[in-house]
Structures are given as structure tokens and as C-alpha cells.
DSSP file (Angstrom, degrees, kcal/mol; ACC not computed):
  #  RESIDUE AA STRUCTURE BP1 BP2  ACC     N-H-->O    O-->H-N    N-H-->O    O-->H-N    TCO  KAPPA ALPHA  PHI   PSI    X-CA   Y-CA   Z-CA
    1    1 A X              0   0    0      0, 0.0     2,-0.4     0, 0.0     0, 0.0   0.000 360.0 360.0 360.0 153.9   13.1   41.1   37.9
    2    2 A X        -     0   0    0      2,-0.0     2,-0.2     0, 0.0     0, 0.0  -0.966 360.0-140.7-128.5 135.1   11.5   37.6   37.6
    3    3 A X        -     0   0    0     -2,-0.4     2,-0.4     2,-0.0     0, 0.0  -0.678  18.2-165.3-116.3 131.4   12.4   35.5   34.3
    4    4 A X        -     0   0    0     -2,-0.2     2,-0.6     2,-0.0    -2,-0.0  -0.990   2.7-155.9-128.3 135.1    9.2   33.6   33.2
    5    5 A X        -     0   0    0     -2,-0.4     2,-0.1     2,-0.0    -2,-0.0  -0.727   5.6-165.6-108.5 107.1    9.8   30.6   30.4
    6    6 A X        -     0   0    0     -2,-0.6     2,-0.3     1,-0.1    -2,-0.0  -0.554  19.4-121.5 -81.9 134.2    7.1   29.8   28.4
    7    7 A X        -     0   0    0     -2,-0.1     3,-0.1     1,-0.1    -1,-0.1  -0.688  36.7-105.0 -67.2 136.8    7.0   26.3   26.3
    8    8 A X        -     0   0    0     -2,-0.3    -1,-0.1     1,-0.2     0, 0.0  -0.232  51.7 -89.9 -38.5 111.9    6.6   26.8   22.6
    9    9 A X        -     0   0    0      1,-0.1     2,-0.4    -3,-0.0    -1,-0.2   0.095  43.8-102.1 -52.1 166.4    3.1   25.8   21.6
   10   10 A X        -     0   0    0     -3,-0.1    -1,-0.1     1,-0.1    -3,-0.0  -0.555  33.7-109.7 -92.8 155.4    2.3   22.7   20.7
   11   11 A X        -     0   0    0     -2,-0.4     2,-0.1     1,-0.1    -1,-0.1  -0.296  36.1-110.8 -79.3 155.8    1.9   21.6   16.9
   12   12 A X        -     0   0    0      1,-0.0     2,-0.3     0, 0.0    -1,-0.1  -0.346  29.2-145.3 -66.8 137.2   -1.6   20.7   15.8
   13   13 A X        -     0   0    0     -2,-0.1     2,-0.2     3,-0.0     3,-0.1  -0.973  17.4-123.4-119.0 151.5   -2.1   17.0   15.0
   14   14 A X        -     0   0    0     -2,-0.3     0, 0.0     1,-0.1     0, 0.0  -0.460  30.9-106.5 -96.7 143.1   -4.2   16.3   12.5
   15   15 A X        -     0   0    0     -2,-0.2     2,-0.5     1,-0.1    -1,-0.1  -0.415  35.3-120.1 -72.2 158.0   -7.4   13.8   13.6
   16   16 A X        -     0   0    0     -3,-0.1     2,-0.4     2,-0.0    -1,-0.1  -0.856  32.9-113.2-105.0 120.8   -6.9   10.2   12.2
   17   17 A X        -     0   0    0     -2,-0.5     3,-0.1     1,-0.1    -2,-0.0  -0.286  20.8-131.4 -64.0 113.6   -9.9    9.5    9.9
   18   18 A X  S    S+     0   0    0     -2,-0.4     2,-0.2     1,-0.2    -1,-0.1   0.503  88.8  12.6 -15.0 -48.8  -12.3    6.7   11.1
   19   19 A X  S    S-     0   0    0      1,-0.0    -1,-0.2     0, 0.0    -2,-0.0  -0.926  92.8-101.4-151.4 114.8  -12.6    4.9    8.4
   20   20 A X        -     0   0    0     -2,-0.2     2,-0.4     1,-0.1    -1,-0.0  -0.053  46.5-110.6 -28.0 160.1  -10.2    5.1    4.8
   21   21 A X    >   -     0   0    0     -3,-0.0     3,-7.3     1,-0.0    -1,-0.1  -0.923  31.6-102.7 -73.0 124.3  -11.9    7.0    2.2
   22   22 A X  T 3  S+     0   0    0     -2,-0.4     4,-0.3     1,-0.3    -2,-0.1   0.473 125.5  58.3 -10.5 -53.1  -13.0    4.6   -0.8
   23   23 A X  T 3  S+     0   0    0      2,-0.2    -1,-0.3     3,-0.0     3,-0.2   0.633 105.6  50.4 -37.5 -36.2   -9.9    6.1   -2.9
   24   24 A X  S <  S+     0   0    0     -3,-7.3     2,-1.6     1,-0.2    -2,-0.1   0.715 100.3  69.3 -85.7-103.5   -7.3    4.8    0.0
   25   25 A X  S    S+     0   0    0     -2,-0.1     2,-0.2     2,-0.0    -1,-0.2  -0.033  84.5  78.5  48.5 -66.8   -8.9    1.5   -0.1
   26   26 A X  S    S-     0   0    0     -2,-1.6     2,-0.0    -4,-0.3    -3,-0.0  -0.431  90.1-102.2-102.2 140.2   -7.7    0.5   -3.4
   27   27 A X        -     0   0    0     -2,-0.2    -1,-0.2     1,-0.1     4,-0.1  -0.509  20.9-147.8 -84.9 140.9   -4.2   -0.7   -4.2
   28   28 A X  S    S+     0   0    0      2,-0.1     2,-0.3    -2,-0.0    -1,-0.1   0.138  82.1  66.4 -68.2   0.4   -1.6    2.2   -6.0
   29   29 A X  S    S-     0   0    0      1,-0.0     2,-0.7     0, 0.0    -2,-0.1  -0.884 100.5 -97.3-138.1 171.1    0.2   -0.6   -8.1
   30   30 A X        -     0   0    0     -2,-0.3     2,-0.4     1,-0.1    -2,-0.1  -0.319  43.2-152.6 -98.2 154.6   -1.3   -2.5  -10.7
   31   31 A X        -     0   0    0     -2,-0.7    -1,-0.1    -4,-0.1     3,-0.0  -0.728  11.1-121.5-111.0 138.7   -2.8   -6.2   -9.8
   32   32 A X     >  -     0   0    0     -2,-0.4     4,-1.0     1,-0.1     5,-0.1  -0.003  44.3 -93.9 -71.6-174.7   -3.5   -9.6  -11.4
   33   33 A X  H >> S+     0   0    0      1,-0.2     4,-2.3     2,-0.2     3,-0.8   0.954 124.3  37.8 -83.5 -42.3   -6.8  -11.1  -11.5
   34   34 A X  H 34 S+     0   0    0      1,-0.3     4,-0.5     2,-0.2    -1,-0.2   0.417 107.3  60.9-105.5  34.6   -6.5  -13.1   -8.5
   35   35 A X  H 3> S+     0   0    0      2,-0.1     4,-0.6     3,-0.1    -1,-0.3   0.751 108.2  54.4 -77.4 -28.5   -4.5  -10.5   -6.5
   36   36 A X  H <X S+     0   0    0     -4,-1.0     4,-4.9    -3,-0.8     5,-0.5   0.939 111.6  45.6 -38.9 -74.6   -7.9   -8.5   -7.2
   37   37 A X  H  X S+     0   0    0     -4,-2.3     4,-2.6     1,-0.2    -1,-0.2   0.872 105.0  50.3 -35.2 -60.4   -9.8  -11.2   -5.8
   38   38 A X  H  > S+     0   0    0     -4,-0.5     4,-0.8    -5,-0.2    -1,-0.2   0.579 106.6  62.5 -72.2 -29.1   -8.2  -11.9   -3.0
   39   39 A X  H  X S+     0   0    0     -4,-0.6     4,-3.6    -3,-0.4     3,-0.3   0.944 106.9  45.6 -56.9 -71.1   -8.4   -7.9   -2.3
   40   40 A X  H  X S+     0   0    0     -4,-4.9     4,-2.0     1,-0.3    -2,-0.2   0.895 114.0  47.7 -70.0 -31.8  -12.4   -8.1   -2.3
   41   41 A X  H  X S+     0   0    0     -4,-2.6     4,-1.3    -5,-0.5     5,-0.4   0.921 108.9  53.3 -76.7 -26.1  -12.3  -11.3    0.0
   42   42 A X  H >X S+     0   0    0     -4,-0.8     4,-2.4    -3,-0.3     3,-1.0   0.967 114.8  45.1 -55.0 -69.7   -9.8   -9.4    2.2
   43   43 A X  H 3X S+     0   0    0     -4,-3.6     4,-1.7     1,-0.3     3,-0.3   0.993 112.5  50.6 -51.2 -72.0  -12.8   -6.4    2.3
   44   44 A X  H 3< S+     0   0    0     -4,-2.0    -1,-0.3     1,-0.2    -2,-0.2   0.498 106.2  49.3 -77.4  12.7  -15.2   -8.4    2.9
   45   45 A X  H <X S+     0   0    0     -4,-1.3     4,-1.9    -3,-1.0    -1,-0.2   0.522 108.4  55.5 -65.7 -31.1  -13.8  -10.3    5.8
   46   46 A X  H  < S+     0   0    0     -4,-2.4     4,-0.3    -5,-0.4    -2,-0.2   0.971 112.3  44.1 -82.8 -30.0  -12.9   -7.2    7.4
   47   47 A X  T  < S+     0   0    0     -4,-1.7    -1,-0.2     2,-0.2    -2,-0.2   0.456 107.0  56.1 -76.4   5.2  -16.9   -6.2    7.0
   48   48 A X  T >> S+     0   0    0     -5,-0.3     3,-2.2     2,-0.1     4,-1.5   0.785 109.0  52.8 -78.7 -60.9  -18.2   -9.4    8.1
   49   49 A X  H 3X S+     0   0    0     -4,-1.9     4,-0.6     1,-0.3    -2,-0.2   0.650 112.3  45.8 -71.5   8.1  -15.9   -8.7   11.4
   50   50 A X  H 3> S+     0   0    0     -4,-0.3     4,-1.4    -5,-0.2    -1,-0.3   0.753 104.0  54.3 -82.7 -28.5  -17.3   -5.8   11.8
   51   51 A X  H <> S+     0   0    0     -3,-2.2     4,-0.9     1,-0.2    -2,-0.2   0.848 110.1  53.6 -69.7 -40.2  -20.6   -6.7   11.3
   52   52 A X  H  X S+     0   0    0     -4,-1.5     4,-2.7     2,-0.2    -1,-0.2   0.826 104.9  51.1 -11.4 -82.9  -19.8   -9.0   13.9
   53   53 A X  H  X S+     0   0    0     -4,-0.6     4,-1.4     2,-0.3    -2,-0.2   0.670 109.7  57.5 -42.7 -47.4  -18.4   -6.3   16.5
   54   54 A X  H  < S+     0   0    0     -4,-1.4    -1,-0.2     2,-0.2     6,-0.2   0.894 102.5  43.1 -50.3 -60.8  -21.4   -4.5   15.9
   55   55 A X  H ><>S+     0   0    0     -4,-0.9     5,-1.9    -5,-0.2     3,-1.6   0.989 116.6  61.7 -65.8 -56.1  -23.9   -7.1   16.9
   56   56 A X  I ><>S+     0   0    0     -4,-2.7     3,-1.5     1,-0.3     5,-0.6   0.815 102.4  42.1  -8.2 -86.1  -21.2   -7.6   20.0
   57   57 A X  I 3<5S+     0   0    0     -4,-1.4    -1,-0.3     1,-0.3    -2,-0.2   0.113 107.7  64.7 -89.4  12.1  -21.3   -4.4   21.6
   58   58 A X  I < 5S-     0   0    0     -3,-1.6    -1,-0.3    -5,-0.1    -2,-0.2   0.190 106.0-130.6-113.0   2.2  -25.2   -4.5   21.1
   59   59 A X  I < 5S+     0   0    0     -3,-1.5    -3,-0.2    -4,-0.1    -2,-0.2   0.719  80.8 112.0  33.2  47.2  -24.9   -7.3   23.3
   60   60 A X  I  >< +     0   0    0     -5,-1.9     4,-2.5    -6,-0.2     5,-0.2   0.461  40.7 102.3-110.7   1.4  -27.2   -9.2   20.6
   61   61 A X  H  ><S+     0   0    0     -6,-0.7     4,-2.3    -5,-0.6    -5,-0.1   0.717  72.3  53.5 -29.5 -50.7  -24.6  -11.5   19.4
   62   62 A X  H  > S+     0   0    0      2,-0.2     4,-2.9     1,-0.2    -1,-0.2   0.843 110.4  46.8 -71.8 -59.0  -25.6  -14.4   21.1
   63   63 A X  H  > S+     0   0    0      2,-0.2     4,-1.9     3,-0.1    -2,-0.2   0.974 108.7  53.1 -68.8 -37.8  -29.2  -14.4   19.8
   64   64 A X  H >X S+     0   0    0     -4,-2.5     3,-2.1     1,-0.2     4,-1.7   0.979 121.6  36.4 -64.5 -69.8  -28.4  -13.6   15.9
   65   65 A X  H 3< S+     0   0    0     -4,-2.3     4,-0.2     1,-0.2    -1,-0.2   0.785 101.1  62.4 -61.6 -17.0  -26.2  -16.5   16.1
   66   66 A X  H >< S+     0   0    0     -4,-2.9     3,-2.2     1,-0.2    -1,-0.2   0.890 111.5  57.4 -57.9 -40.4  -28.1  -18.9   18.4
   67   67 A X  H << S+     0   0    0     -3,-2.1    14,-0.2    -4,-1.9    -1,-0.2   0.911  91.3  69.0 -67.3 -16.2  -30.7  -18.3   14.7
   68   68 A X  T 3< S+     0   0    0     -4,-1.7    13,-3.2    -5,-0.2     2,-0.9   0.757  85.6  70.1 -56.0 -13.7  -28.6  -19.3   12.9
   69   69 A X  E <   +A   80   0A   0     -3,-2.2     2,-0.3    11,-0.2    11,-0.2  -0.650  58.4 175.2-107.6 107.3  -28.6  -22.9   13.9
   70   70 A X  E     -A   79   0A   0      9,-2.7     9,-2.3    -2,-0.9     2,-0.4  -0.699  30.5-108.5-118.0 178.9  -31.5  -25.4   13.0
   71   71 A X  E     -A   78   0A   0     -2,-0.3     7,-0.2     7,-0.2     5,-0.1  -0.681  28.3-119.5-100.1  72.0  -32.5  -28.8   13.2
   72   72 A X     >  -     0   0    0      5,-1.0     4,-0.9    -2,-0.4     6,-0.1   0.477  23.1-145.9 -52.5 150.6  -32.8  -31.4    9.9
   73   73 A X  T  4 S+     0   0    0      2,-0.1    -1,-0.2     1,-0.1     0, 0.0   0.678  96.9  41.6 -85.6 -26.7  -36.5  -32.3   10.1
   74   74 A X  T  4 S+     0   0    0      3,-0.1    -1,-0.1     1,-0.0    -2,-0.1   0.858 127.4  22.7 -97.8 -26.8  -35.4  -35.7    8.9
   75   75 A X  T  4 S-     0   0    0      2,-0.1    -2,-0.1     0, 0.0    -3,-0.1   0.759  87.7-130.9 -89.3 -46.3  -32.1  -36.6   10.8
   76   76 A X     <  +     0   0    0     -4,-0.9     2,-0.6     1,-0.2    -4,-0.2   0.086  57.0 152.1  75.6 -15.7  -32.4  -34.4   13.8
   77   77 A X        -     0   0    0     -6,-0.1    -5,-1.0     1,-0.0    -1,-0.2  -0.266  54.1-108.6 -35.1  91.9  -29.0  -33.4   13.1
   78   78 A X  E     +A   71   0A   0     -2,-0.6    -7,-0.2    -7,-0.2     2,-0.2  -0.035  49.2 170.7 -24.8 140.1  -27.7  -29.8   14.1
   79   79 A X  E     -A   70   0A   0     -9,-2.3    -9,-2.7    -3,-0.0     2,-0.7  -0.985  28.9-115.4-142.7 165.8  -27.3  -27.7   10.8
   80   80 A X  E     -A   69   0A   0     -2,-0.2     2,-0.4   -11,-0.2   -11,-0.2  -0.947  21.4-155.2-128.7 151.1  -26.5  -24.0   10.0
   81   81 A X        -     0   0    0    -13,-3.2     2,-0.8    -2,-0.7    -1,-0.0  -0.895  12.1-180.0 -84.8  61.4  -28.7  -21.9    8.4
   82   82 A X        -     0   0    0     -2,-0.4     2,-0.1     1,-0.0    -2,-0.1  -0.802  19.4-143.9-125.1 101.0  -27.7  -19.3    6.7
   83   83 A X        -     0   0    0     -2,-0.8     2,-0.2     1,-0.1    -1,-0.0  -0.385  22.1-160.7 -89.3 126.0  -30.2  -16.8    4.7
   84   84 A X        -     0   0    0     -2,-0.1     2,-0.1     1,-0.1    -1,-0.1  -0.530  22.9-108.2-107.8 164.1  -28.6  -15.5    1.2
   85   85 A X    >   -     0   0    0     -2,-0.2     3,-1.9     1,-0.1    -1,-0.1  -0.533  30.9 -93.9 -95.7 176.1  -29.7  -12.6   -0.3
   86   86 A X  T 3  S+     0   0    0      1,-0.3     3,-0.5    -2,-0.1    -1,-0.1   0.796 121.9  63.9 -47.9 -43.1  -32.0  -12.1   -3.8
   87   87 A X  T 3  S+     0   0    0      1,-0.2     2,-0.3     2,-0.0    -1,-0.3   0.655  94.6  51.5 -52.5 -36.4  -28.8  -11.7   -5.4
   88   88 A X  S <  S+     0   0    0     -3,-1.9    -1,-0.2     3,-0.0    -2,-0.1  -0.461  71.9 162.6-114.7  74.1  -27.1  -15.1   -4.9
   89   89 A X    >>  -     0   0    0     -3,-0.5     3,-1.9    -2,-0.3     4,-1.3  -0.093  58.9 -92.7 -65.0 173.2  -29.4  -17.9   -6.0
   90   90 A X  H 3> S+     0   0    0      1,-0.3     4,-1.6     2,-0.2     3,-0.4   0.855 119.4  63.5 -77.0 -15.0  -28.8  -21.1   -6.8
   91   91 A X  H 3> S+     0   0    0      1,-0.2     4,-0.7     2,-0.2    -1,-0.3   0.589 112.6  31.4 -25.5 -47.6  -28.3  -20.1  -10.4
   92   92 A X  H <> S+     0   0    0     -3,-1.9     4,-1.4     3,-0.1    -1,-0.2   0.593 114.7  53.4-107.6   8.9  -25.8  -18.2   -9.9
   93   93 A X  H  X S+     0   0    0     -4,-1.3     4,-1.3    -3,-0.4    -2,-0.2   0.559 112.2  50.8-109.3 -33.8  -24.2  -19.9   -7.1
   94   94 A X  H  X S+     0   0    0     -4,-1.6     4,-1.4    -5,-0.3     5,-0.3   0.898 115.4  48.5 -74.3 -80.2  -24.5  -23.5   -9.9
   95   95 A X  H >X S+     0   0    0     -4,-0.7     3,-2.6    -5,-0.2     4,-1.6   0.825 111.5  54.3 -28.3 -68.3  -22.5  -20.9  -12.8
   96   96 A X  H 3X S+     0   0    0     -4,-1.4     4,-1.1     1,-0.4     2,-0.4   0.812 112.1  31.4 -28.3 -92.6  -20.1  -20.0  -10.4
   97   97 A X  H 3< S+     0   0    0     -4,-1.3    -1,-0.4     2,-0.2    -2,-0.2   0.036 114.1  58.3 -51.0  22.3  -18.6  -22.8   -9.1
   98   98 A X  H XX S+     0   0    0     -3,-2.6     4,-1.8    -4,-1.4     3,-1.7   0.658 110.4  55.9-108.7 -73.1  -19.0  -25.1  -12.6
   99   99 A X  H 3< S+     0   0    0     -4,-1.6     4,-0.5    -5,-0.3    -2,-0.2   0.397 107.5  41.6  -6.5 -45.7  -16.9  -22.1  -13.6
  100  100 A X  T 3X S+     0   0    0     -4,-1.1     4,-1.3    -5,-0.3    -1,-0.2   0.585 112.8  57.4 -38.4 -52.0  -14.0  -22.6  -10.8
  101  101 A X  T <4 S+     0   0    0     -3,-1.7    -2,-0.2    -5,-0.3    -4,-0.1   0.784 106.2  41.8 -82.7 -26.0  -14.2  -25.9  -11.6
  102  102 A X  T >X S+     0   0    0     -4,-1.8     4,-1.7     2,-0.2     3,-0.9   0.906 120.5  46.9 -57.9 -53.8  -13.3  -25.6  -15.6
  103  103 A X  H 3> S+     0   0    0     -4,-0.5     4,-1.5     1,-0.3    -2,-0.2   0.889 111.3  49.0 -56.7 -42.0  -10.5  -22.9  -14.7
  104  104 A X  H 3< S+     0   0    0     -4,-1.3    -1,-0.3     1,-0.2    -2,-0.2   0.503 114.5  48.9 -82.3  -2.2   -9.1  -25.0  -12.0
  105  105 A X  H <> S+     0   0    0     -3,-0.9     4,-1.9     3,-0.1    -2,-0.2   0.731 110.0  52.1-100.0 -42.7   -9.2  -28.1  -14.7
  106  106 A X  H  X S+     0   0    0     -4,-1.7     4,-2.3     2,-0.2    -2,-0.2   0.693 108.1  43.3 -63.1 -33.3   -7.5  -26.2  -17.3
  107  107 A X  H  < S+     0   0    0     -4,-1.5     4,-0.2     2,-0.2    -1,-0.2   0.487 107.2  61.9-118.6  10.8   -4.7  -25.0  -15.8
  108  108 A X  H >> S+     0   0    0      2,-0.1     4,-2.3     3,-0.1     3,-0.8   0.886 109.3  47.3 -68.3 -51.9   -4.1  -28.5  -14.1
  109  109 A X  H 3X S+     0   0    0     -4,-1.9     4,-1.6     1,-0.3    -2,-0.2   0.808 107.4  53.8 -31.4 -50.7   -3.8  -29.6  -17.7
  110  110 A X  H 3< S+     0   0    0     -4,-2.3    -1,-0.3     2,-0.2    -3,-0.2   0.891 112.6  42.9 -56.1 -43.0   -1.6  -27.0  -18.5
  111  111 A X  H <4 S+     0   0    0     -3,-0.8    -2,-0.2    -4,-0.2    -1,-0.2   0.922 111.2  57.6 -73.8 -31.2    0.8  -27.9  -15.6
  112  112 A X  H  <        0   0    0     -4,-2.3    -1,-0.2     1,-0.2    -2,-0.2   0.834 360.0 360.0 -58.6 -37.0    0.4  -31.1  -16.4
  113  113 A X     <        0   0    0     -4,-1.6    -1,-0.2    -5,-0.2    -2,-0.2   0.550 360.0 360.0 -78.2 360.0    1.6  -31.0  -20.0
């Protein structure tokens, strides 16, 4: 009689999901304002280097950034270029930073005193 040994199947692994779902994302413990902050520049560095990686592997990198890059009409000076969307005009771009600049004034004062 001939003894046959089988191995044990193997356990299921469960697929590792592409990309977090919106829910994971978001910190479980509670946050200041400018750990908050510092959260959404965190996100959106990691979808500018993707956006990046994208344009890469499309092997069109080179030309989206080559547009970026113009010439002053008055200097001849290299400059870059950079086209904002409807949403950040200089209007709100003016509020913002005057805004920065109040907070960041105040709570030198405060340290100061």
C-alpha cells in the first residue's frame, strides 16, 4: 500500500485594495486646526505625485512640463507659468494670504508679550 501526503490547502488572502476608501483616509483621533491642514497638503502632495506618475508612464512628461516654462516679454528671463483654475483668483488668492499674514502677526504678539 502506497501512503500519499497531501498539503493542507492554502488560506485565501484577501486582495489589497488599490486605493484607501475615502473613510480610511481620514484620521480616527481628533485634530487641531493646523494638524487638519497639514492633512489636506499631505493629500494633495500625494495627488500632485501622482498626477505626475501618470503623465510619466504616458511618456508625456517632458512636453507638459517643457509648457510650463515661458519667456518675460520684457526681460527675456526664463519664468514658470503656471495656469490656476476659475476657483483661485487673485481675489481669493489677495484674502488668503492678508489672512496668514494677520494670524501669523497675532500670535507673534502673543508670544511676544
Amino acid at each position: 500500500m502506497k501512503e500519499i501526503f497531501v498539503d493542507p490547502p492554502a488560506r485565501p488572502v484577501a486582495p489589497v485594495p488599490a486605493k484607501p476608501a475615502a473613510a480610511e483616509t481620514k484620521p480616527s483621533v481628533t485634530t487641531n486646526g493646523i494638524e487638519k491642514a497639514m492633512i489636506g497638503l499631505f493629500e494633495a502632495g500625494a495627488k500632485f505625485v501622482e498626477s505626475i506618475a501618470t503623465e510619466a508612464s504616458n511618456g508625456s512628461l517632458e512636453q507638459m512640463l517643457s509648457g510650463l516654462f515661458k519667456r518675460d516679454t520684457v526681460t527675456q528671463s526664463p519664468m514658470l507659468s503656471i495656469p490656476l483654475p476659475e476657483s483661485l483668483n487673485q481675489e481669493r488668492l489677495v484674502k488668503t494670504i492678508s489672512g496668514l499674514v494677520s494670524n501669523l502677526g497675532r500670535a507673534a504678539s502673543a508670544a511676544g508679550k
